[in-house]
LUMZATOR-449205 format. One record per residue (C-alpha): residue number from 1; residue in one letter; x, y, z. Coordinates in Angstrom, 3 decimals, always signed. Layout:
# LUMZATOR-449205
 seq type       px       py       pz
 NUM    a        X        Y        Z
...
//
This chain:
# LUMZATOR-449205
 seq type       px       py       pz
   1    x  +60.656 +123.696  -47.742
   2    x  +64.346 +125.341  -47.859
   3    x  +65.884 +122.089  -49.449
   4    x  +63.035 +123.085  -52.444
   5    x  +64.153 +126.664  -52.250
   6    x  +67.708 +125.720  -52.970
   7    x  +67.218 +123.678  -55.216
   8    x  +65.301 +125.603  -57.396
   9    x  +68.102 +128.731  -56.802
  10    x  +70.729 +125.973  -57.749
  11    x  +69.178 +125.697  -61.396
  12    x  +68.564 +128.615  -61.814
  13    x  +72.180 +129.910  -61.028
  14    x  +73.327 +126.954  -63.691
  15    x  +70.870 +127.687  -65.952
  16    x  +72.207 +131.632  -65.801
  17    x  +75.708 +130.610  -65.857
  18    x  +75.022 +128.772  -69.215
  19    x  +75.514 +125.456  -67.367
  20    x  +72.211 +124.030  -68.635
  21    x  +70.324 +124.719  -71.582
  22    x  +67.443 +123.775  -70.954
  23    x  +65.808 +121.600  -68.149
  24    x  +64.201 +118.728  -70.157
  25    x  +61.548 +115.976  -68.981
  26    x  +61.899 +112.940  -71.045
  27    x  +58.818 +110.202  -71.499
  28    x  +59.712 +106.822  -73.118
  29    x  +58.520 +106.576  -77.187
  30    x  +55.085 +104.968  -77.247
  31    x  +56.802 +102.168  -79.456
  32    x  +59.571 +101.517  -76.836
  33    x  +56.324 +100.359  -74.098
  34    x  +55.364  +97.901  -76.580
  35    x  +55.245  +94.066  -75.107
  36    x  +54.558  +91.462  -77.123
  37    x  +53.734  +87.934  -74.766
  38    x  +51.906  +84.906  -75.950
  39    x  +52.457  +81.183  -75.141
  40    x  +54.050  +79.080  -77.973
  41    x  +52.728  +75.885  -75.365
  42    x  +50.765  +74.834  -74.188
  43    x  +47.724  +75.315  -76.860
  44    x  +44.755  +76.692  -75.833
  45    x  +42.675  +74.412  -74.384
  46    x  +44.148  +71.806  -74.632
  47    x  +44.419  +68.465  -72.439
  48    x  +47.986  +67.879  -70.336
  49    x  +49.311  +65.625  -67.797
  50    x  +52.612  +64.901  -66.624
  51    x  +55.316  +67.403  -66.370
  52    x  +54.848  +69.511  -69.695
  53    x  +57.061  +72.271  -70.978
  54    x  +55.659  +76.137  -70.991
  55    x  +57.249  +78.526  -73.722
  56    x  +56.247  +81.773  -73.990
  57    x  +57.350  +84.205  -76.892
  58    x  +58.279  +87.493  -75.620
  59    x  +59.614  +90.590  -77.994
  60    x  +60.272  +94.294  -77.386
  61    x  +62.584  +96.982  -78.844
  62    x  +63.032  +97.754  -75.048
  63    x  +65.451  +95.099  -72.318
  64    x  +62.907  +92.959  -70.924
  65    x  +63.078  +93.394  -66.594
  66    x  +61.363  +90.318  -65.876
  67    x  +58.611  +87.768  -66.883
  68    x  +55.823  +86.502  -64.418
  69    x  +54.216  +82.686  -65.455
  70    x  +50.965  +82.795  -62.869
  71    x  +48.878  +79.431  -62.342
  72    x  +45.229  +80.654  -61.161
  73    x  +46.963  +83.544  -60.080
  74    x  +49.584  +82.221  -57.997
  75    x  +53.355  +82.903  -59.094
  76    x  +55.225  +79.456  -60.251
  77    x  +57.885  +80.837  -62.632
  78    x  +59.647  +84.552  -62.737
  79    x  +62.407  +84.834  -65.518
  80    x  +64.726  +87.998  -66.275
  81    x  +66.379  +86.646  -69.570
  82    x  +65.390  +84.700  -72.409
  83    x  +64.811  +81.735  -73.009
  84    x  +61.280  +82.034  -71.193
  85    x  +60.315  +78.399  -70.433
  86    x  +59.503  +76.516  -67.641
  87    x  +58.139  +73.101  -66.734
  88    x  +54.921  +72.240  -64.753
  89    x  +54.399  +69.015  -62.949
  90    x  +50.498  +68.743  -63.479
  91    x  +50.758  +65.919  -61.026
  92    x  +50.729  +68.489  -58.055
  93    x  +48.076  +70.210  -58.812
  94    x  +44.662  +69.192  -58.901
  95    x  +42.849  +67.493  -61.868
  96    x  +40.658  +70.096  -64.267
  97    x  +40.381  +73.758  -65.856
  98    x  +43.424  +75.849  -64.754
  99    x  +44.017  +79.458  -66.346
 100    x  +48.041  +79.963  -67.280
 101    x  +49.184  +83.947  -67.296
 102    x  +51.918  +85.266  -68.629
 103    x  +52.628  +88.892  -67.988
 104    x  +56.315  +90.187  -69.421
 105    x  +57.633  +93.896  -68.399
 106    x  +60.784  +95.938  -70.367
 107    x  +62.952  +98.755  -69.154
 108    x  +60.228 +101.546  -70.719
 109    x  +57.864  +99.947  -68.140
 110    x  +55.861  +98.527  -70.465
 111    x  +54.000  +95.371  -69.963
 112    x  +52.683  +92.621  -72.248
 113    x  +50.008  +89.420  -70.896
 114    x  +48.571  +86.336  -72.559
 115    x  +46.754  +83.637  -71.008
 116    x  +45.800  +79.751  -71.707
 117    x  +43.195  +77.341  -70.371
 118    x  +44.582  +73.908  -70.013
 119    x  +42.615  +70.755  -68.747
 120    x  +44.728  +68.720  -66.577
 121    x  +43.834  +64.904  -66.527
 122    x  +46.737  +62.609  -65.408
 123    x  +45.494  +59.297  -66.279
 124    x  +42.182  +59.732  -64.321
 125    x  +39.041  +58.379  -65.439
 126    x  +39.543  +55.272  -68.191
 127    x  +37.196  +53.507  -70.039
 128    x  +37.361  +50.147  -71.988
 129    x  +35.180  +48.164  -74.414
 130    x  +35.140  +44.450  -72.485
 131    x  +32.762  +42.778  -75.765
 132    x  +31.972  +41.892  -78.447
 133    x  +35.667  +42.717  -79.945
 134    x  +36.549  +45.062  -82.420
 135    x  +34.846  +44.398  -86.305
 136    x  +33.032  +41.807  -84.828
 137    x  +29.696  +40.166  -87.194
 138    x  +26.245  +40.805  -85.210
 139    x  +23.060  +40.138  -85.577
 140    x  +19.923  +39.895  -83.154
 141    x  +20.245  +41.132  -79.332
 142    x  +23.881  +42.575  -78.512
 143    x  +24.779  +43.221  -74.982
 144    x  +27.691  +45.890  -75.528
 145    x  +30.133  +45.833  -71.686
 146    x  +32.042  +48.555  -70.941
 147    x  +34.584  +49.194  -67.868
 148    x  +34.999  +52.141  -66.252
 149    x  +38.085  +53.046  -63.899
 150    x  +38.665  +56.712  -61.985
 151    x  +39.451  +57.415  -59.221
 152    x  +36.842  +60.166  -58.702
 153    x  +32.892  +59.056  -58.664
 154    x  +31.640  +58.760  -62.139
 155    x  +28.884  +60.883  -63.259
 156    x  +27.518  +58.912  -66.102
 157    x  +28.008  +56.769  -69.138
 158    x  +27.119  +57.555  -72.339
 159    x  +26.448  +55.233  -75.250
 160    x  +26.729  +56.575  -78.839
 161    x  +25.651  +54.686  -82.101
 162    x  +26.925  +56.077  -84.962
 163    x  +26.510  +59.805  -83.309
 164    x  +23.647  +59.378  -81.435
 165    x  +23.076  +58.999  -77.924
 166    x  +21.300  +55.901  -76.968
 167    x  +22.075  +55.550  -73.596
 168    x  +23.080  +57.297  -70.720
 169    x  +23.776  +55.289  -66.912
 170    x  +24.459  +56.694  -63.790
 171    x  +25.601  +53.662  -62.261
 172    x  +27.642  +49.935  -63.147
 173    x  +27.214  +47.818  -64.416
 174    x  +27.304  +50.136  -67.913
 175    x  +26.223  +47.840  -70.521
 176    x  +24.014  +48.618  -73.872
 177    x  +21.372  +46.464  -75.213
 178    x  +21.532  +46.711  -79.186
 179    x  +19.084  +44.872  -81.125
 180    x  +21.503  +44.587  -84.385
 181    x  +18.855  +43.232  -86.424
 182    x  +16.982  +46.987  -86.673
 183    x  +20.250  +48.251  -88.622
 184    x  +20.749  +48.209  -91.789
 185    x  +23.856  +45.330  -92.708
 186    x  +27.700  +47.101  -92.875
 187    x  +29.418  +48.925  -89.622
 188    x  +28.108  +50.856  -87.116
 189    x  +30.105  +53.020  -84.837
 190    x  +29.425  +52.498  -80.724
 191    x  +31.326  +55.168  -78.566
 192    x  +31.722  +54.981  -74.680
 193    x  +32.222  +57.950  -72.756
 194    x  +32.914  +58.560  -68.883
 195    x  +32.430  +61.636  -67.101
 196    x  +33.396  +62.207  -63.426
 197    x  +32.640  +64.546  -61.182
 198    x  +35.040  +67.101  -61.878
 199    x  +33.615  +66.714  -65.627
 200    x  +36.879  +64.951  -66.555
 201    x  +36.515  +62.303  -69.397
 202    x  +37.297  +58.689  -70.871
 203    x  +36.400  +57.619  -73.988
 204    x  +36.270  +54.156  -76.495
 205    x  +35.506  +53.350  -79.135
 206    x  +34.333  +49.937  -81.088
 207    x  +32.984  +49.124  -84.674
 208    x  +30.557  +46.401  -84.890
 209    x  +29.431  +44.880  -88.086
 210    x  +25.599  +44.420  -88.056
 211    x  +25.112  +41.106  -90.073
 212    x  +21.511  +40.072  -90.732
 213    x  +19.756  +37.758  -93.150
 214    x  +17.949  +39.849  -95.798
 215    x  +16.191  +39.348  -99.106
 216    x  +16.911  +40.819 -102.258
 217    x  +14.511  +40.989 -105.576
 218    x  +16.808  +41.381 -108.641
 219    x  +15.622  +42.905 -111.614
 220    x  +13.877  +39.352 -112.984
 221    x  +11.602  +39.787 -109.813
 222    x  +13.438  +36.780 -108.259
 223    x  +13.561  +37.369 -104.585
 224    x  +17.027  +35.801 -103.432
 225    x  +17.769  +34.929  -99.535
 226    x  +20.882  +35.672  -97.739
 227    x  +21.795  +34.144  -94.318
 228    x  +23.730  +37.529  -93.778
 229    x  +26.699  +39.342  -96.142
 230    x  +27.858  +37.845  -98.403
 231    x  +31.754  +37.363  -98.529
 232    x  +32.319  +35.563 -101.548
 233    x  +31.504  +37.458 -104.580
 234    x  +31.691  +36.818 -108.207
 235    x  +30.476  +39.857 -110.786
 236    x  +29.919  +38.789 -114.517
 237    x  +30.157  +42.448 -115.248
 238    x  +32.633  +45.495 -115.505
 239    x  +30.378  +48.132 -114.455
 240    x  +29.152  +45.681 -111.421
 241    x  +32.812  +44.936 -110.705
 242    x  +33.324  +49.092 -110.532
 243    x  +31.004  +49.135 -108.401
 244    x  +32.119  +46.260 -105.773
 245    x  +35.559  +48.110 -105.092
 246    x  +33.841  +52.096 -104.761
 247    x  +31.478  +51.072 -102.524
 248    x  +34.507  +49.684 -100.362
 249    x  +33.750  +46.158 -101.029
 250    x  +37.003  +45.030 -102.810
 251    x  +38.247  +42.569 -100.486
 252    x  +35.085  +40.745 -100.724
 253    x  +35.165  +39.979 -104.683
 254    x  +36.811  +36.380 -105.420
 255    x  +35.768  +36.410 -109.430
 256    x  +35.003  +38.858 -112.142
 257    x  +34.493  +38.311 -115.713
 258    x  +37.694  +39.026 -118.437
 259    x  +36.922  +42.230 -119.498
 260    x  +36.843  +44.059 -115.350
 261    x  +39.812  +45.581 -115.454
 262    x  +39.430  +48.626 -113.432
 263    x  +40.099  +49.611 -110.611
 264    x  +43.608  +47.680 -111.234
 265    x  +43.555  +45.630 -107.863
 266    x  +40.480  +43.909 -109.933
 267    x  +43.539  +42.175 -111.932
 268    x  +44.175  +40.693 -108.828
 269    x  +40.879  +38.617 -108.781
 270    x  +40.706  +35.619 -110.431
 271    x  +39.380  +35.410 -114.035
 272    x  +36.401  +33.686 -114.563
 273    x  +35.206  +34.588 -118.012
 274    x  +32.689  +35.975 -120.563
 275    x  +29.355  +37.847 -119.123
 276    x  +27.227  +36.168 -121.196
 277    x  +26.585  +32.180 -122.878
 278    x  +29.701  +29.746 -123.478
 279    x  +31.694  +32.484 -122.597
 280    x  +31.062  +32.210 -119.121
 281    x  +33.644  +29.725 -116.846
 282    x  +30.571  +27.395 -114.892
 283    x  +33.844  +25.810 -113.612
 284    x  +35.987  +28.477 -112.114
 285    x  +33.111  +30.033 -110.631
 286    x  +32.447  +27.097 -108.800
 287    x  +36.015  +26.977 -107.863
 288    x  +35.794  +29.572 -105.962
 289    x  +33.043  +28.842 -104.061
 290    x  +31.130  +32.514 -104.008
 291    x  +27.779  +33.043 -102.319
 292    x  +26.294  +35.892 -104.485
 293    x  +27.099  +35.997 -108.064
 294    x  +25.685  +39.366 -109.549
 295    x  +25.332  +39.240 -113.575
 296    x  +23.375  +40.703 -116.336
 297    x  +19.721  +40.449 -116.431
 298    x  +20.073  +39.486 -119.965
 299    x  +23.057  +36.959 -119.374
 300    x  +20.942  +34.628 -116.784
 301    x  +19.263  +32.830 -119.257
 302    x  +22.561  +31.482 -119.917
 303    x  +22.494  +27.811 -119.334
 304    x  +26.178  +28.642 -117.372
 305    x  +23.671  +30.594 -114.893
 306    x  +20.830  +28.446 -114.703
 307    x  +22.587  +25.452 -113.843
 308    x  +24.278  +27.315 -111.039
 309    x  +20.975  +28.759 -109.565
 310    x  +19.478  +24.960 -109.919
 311    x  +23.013  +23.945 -107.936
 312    x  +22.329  +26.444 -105.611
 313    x  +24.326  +29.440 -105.831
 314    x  +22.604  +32.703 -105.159
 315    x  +22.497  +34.869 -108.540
 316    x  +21.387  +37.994 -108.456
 317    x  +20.382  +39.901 -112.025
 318    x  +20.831  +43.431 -112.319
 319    x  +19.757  +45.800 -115.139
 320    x  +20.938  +49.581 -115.178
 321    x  +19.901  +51.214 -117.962
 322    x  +19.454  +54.873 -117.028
 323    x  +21.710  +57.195 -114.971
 324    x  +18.781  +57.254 -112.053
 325    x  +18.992  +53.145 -112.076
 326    x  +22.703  +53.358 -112.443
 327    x  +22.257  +55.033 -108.319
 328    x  +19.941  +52.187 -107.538
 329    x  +22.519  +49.862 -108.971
 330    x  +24.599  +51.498 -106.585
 331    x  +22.812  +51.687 -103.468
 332    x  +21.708  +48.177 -103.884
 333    x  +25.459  +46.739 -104.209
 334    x  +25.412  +48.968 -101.195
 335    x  +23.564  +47.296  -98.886
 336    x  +24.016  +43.453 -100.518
 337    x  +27.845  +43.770  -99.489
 338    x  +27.044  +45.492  -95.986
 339    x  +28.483  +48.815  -97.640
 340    x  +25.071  +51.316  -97.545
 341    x  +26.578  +54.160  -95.688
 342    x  +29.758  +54.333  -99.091
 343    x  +27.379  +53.937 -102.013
 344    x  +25.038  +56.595 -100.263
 345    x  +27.525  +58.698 -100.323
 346    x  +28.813  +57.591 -103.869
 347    x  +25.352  +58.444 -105.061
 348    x  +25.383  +61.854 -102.832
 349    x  +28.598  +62.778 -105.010
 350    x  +26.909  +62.000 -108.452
 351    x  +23.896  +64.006 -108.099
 352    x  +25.586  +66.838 -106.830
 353    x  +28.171  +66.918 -109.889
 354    x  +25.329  +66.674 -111.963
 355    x  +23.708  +69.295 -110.983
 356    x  +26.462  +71.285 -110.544
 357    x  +26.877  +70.374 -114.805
 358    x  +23.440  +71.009 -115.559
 359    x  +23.489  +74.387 -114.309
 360    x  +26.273  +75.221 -116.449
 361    x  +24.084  +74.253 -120.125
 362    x  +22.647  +77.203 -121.349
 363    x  +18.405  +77.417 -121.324
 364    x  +17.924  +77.808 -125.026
 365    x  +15.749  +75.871 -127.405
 366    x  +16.279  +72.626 -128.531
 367    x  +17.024  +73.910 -132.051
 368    x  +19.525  +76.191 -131.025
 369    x  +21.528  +73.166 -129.176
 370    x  +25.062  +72.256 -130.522
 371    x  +24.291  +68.741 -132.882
 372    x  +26.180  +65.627 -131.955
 373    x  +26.862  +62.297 -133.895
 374    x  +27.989  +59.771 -131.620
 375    x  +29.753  +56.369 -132.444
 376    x  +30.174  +53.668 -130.160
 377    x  +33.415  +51.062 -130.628
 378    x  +31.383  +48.688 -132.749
 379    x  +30.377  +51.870 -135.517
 380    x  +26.955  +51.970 -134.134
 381    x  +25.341  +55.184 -132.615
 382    x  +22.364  +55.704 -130.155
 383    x  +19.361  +56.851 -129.354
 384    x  +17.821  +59.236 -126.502
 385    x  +16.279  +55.945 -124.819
 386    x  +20.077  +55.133 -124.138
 387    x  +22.525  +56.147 -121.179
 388    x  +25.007  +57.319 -123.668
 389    x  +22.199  +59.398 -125.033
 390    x  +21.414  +60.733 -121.749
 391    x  +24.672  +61.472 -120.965
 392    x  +24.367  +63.224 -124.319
 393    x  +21.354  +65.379 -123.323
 394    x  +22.266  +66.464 -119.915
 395    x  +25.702  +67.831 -121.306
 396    x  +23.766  +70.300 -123.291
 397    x  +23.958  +68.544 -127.122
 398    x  +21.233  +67.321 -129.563
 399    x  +21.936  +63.728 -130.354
 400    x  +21.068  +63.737 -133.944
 401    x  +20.113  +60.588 -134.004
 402    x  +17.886  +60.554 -130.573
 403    x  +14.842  +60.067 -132.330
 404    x  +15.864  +56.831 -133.502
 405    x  +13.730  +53.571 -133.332
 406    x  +16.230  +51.034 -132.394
 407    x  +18.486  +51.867 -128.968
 408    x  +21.668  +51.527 -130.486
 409    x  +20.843  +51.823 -135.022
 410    x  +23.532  +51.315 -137.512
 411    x  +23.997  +54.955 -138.874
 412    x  +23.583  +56.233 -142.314
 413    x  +26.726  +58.220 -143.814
 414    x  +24.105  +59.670 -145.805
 415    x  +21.796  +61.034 -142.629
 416    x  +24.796  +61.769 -140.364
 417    x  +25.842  +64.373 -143.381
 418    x  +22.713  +65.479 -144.076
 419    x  +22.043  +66.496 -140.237
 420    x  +25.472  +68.641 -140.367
 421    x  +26.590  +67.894 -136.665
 422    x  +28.797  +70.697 -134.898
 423    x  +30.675  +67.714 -132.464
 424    x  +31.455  +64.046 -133.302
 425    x  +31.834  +61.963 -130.531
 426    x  +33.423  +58.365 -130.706
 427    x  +34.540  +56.167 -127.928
 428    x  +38.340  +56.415 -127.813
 429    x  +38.610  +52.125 -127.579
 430    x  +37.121  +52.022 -131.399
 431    x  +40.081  +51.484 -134.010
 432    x  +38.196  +53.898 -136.675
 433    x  +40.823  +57.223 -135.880
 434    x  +40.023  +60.842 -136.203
 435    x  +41.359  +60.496 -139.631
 436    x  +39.745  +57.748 -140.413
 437    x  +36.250  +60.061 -139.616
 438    x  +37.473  +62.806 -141.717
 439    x  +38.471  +60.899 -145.009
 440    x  +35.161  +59.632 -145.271
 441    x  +32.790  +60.187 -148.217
 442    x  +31.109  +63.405 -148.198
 443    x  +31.890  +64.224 -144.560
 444    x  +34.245  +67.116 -145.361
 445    x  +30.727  +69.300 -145.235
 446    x  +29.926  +68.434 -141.883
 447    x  +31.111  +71.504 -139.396
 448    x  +32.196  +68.769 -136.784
 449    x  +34.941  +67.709 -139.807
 450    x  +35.974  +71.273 -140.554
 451    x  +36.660  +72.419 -137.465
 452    x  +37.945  +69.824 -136.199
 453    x  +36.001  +68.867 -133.280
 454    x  +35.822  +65.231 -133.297
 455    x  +36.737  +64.241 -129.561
 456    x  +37.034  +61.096 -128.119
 457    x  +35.985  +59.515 -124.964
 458    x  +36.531  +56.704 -122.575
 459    x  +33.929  +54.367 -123.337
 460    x  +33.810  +53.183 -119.566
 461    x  +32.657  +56.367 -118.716
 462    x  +29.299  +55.594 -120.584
 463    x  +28.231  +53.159 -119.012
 464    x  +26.481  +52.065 -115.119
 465    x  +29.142  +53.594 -112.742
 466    x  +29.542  +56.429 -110.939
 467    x  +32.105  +57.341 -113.654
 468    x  +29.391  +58.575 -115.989
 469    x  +29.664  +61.817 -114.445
 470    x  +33.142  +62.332 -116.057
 471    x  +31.295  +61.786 -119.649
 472    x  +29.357  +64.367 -118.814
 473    x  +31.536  +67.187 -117.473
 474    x  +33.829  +66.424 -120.378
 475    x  +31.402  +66.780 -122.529
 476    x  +29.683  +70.006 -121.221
 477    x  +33.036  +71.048 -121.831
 478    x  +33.886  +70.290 -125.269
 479    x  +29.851  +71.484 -126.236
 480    x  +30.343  +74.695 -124.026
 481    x  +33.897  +75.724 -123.431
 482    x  +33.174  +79.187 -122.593
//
């Protein structure tokens, strides 16, 4: 009690004598407490094994006194200067969940913490695939092995095809029973996975290619027998030959007729003619020896294609003639090549985008729609009954001459003027030009010629591929560009 007393007679006597000022108590700024702590790595949940590297990120306007790393709350790592990292030998500690903290402190006493779960597994619990192999052709009863190594006791196995579970073991031997021939033809996903008892996992995975004979009826009503997919295909057919390489089945196609030329890589496939009569090569189909050959229903009264389907071959006639059987076209290239899953989703895409285009066309009257005269690359136009005219339709214009008779009629200069269209539309692989269109006789009336809106379009994007779409958008576009 008398150290107090003189200590409080000491400042006062200094405080009297003009040796202090003022007596003062000083707290730290709220800003100079401020910690900032977080772990650059490990990640969040994340999986580790080995010895792995710990950095933590620590700032403060204050010294930093020390920083505490904490594994489940025992101290493995205390630092007092920068850089703050450390490595961890996950191999002494024991497989599973672990919680990392990190809790920095500065001169102000402040104090910052951040914490991480990491999953330890060093190499534990493995699985492998024994058979079939990888991309391996199926069909009928498939016994799918797998091995499973850890050294813990495994829970279970779990079989997955193509996302769903359709087995689960508890004990070896782990093997699945697939009856291929309930699957549709193409690839199907198959996914092992281990769990032990401390919830650890293995995983593999394997793609099998379900191959089973099927029957297809082609437009003719023909129904055409395949021993499984074919691999060796010949299209007499742009649009079919489109079609081949988006569903994904490219590197089956061995012949297309002259005028495929997209994608490119179809330039790399050999030539085998016309689509239709003496146009088509009998002899370099044969030659390369394909076991579908997909043509126009109109071109297989060729006597190129009957002789073939009297040899033998397997021709298959196809007739798109509307945007809906342009998806069916799809689908069924689909499954013949083993591809169903890619032109579903090809066909997913297309709807969608039209749609999404349709929405955009203003709900008005018929009358009130912008007028469009369209010419194909010969100089011929179209009717409603048409794709082109569909295509047409859906993009919001009137075809002026929908009403037609005939699908594809010879215009008149003398109706085309009289009908006063507000767009002319003319596939961009004619050799009539824009100024060829607007020098002609008595077409200076027509509002399309005044003001200049005669557009052109890729031709191969009216006709039975997914490409259509484009027409459409573009037009939508030029009709409504507001």
């Amino acid at each position: 009690m008398a150290s107090k007393v003189v200590i409080a007679l000491t400042v006062l006597v200094l405080v009297s004598a003009g040796v202090l000022g003022a007596l003062v108590l000083i707290n730290p700024a709220p800003e100079d407490t401020k910690v900032s702590a977080k772990f650059d790595s490990p990640v969040d949940g994340s999986t580790v094994s080995g010895v792995i590297g710990i950095n933590a990120n620590v700032t403060s306007k204050k010294a930093i006194s020390y920083v505490v790393l904490r594994l489940d709350g025992q101290t493995i790592g205390n630092k007092t200067v920068a850089p703050f990292s450390w490595e961890l030998n996950t191999t002494q500690h024991a497989e599973g969940q672990h919680n990392l903290n990190l809790t920095a402190v500065n001169s102000a006493g402040g104090r910052g913490q951040s914490q991480v779960t990491v999953t330890i597994n060093n190499g534990g619990t493995t699985v492998g695939i024994t058979s079939p192999n990888n991309m391996s052709h199926v069909s009928g009863d498939v016994s799918v092995m797998a091995q499973v190594v850890s050294p813990r006791t495994v829970k279970y196995v779990s079989f997955e095809l193509d996302g769903d579970e359709v087995a689960n073991l508890s004990a070896a031997p782990y093997a699945l029973q697939w009856n291929a021939s309930t699957a549709y033809n193409g690839e199907h996903a198959i996914q092992v996975k281990a769990v032990d008892i401390l919830n650890m996992s293995g995983h593999a995975t394997i793609i099998l290619i379900a191959d089973n004979p099927f029957i297809y009826r082609d437009a003719r009503g023909i129904d055409v027998s395949f021993p499984g997919i074919p691999q060796r295909i010949v299209t007499l057919g742009n649009s079919f030959t489109e079609v081949v390489f988006a569903v994904g089945a490219g590197g089956q196609l061995v012949g297309r007729d002259t005028k495929s030329v997209y994608p490119t890589e179809a330039l790399a496939v050999t030539d085998v003619g016309g689509t239709y009569g003496t146009s088509i090569n009998k002899e370099a189909i044969i030659a390369t020896s394909p076991d579908l050959i997909i043509a126009w229903k109109y071109a297989t009264t060729a006597s190129a294609i009957t002789t073939l389907e009297a040899d033998g071959y397997k021709v298959v006639a196809l007739s798109p003639s509307s945007i809906d059987t342009v998806k069916l076209e799809i689908q069924d290239i689909g499954v013949m090549t083993g591809h169903k899953v890619e032109a579903q989703k090809i066909v997913q895409n297309m709807t969608e985008r039209i749609q999404r285009a349709i929405e955009k066309v203003p709900v008005i009257p018929d009358s009130q729609r912008p007028k469009v005269y369209f010419e194909l690359r010969n100089g011929n136009t179209v009717n409603n009954t048409t794709m082109s005219g569909e295509i047409i339709r859906l993009a919001g214009g009137l075809n002026i001459y929908g009403n037609a008779t005939k699908t594809n009629p010879i215009p008149s200069s003398e109706v085309t003027i009289s009908r006063l269209p507000a767009f002319i539309v003319i596939e961009d692989q004619s050799i009539v030009t824009n100024a060829d269109i607007e020098a002609r006789s008595g077409w200076s009336i027509i509002p399309a010629v005044q003001q200049h809106q005669i557009y052109r379009i890729n031709g191969e994007w009216m006709t039975a591929t997914p490409r259509l779409v484009n027409a459409i958008e573009q037009m939508l576009q030029w009709f409504y560009p507001s």
